[in-house]
C-alpha positions in Angstrom: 16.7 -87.0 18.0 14.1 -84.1 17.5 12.4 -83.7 14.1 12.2 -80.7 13.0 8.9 -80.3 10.8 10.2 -79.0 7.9 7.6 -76.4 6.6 7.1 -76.4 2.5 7.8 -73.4 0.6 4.2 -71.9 0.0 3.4 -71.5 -3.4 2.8 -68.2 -5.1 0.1 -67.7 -7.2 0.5 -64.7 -7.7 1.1 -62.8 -11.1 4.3 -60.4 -11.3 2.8 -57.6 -13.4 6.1 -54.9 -13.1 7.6 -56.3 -16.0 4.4 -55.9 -18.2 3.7 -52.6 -16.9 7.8 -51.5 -17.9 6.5 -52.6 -21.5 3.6 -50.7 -21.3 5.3 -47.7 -20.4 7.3 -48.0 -23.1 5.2 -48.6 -25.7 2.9 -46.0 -24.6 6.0 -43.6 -25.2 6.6 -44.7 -28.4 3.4 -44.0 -29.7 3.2 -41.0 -28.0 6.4 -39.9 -29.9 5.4 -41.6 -33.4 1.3 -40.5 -33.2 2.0 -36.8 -34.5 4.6 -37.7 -37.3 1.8 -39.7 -38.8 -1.0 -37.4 -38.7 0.9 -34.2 -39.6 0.8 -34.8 -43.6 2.4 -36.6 -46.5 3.6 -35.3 -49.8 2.2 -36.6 -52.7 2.1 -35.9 -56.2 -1.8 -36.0 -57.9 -2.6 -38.3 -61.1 -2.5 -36.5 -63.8 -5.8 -37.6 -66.0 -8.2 -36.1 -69.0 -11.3 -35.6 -67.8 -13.9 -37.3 -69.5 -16.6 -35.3 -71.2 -20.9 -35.1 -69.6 -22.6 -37.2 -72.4 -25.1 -34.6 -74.1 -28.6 -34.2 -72.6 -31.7 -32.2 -74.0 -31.4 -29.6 -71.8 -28.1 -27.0 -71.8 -26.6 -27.2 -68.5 -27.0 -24.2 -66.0 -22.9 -23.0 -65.8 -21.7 -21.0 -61.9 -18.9 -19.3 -62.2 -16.2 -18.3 -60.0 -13.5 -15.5 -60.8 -10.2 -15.3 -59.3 -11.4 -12.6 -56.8 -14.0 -15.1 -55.7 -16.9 -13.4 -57.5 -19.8 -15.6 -58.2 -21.6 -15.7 -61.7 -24.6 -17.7 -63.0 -24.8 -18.5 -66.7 -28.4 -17.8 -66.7 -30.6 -14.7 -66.6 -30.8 -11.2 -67.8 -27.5 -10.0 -67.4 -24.7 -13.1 -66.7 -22.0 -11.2 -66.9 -23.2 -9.6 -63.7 -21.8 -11.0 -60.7 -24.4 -12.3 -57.9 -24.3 -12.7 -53.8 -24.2 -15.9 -52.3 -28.1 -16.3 -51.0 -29.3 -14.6 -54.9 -27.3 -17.5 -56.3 -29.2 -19.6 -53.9 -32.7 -18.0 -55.0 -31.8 -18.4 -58.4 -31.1 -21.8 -58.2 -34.2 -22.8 -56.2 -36.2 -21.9 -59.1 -34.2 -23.0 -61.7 -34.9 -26.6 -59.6 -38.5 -26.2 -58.9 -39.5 -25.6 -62.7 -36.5 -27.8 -63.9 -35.3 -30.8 -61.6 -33.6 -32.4 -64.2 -31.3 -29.4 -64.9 -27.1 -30.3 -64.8 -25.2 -27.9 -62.6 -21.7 -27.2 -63.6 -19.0 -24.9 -61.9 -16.5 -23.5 -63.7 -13.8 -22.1 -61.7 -10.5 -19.5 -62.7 -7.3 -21.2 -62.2 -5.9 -18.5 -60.2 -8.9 -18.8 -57.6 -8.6 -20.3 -54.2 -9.4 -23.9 -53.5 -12.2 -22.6 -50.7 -14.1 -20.5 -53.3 -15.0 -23.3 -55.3 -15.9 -25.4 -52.4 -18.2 -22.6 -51.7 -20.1 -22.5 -54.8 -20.6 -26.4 -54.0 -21.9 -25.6 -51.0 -23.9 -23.1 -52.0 -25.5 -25.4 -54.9 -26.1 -28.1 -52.3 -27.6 -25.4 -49.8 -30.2 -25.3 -52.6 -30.8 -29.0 -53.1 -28.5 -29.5 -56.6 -28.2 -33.4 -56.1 -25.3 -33.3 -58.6 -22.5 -30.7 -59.4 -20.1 -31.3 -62.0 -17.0 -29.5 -62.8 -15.6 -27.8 -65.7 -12.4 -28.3 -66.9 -10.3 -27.7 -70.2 -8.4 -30.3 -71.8 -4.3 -30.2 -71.6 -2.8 -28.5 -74.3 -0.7 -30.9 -76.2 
């Protein structure tokens, strides 16, 4: 009787990696699809809160202005009531700094006025090295 040599199975040692990729693939679609949802905004409803008032200091804060046409106005000066370009309020405030550093900076804004005027004003102030701004606001009737 001949023996046949029986040969062994090799082992494989190697990794099937289809079935991870299929999951890969599909979680790469499903946060393909979700990704945009998340960033596109949320709804939300603002606290409403009283502002608290800027204890009293020896010097009278310098007020800016904006109107709702977006007109800037410095509470200082010859003629306030006169509205001023955006590199004069710049000027202005540069000297108001250099003699004063101490001084407060408040903006006051209209109601009516767009969000990106405001900003503006900030920018403006911070153009000219105003550390701090604060912001003016009136209490809510009761």
């Amino acid at each position: 009787m001949a023996y046949r040599r029986r040969q062994r199975a090799r082992l494989m040692s190697d990794i099937n990696v289809v079935p991870y990729i299929d999951v890969m693939l599909v979680l790469l679609i499903i946060f393909m699809i979700t990704a945009p949802l998340i960033t596109q905004g949320v709804k939300i409803d603002l606290p409403q809160a009283p502002s608290q008032v800027i204890p009293p200091s020896e010097q009278e804060p310098v007020v800016v202005s904006v109107d709702k046409a977006g007109n800037y106005y410095i509470g200082i000066g010859d003629n306030p009531e006169a509205s001023i370009a955006g590199d004069v309020l710049i000027e202005r405030v540069e000297k108001i700094l250099k003699y004063k550093p101490e001084t407060e900076f408040l903006v006051r804004g209209d109601e009516n006025v767009a969000y990106g005027s405001v900003v503006g004003v900030m920018s403006l102030l911070q153009e000219a090295g105003v550390p701090n701004v604060g912001l003016v606001t009136e209490p809510p009737e009761q």
